[in-house]
N, C-alpha and C positions, 0 to 999 in steps of 0.2 A: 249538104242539107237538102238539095234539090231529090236525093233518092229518097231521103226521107218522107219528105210531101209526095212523092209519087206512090210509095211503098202503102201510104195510109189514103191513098187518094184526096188529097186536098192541095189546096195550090201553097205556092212559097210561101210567100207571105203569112198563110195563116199560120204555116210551121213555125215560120219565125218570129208570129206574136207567142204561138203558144211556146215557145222554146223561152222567152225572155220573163213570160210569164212567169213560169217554172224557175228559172233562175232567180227573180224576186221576191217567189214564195222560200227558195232554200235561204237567200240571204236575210230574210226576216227570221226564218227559223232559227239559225246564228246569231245571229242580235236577243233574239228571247232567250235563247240558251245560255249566252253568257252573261244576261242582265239575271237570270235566274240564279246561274250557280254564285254572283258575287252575292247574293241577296241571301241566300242557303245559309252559312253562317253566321249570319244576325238574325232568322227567322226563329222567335221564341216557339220548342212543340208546347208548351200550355195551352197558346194562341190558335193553335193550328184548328181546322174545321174537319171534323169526321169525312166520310164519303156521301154517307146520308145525311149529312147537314147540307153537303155542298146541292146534292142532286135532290 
């Protein structure tokens, strides 16, 4: 990891907040994903909102 922080010029440390960073953002990404797909099957489309409802 050390070429890494040297490669981007910032010190270790920040590599490695931003490194854990990034792994906390994928593993929530994982968790919403599969709280979504169980959820996809019971979702009624009657229910569902347009695009331009939502935005």
């Amino acid at each position: 990891m050390e070429w890494l922080a040297k490669r981007e010029g910032i010190s270790f440390s920040l590599k490695v907040c931003d490194l854990v960073k990034e792994a906390l953002e994928t593993e929530e990404d994982v968790a919403l994903s599969t709280f979504a797909l169980e959820r996809e099957p019971t979702s009624a489309k009657s229910k569902a909102l347009a695009h331009d409802e939502v935005w």
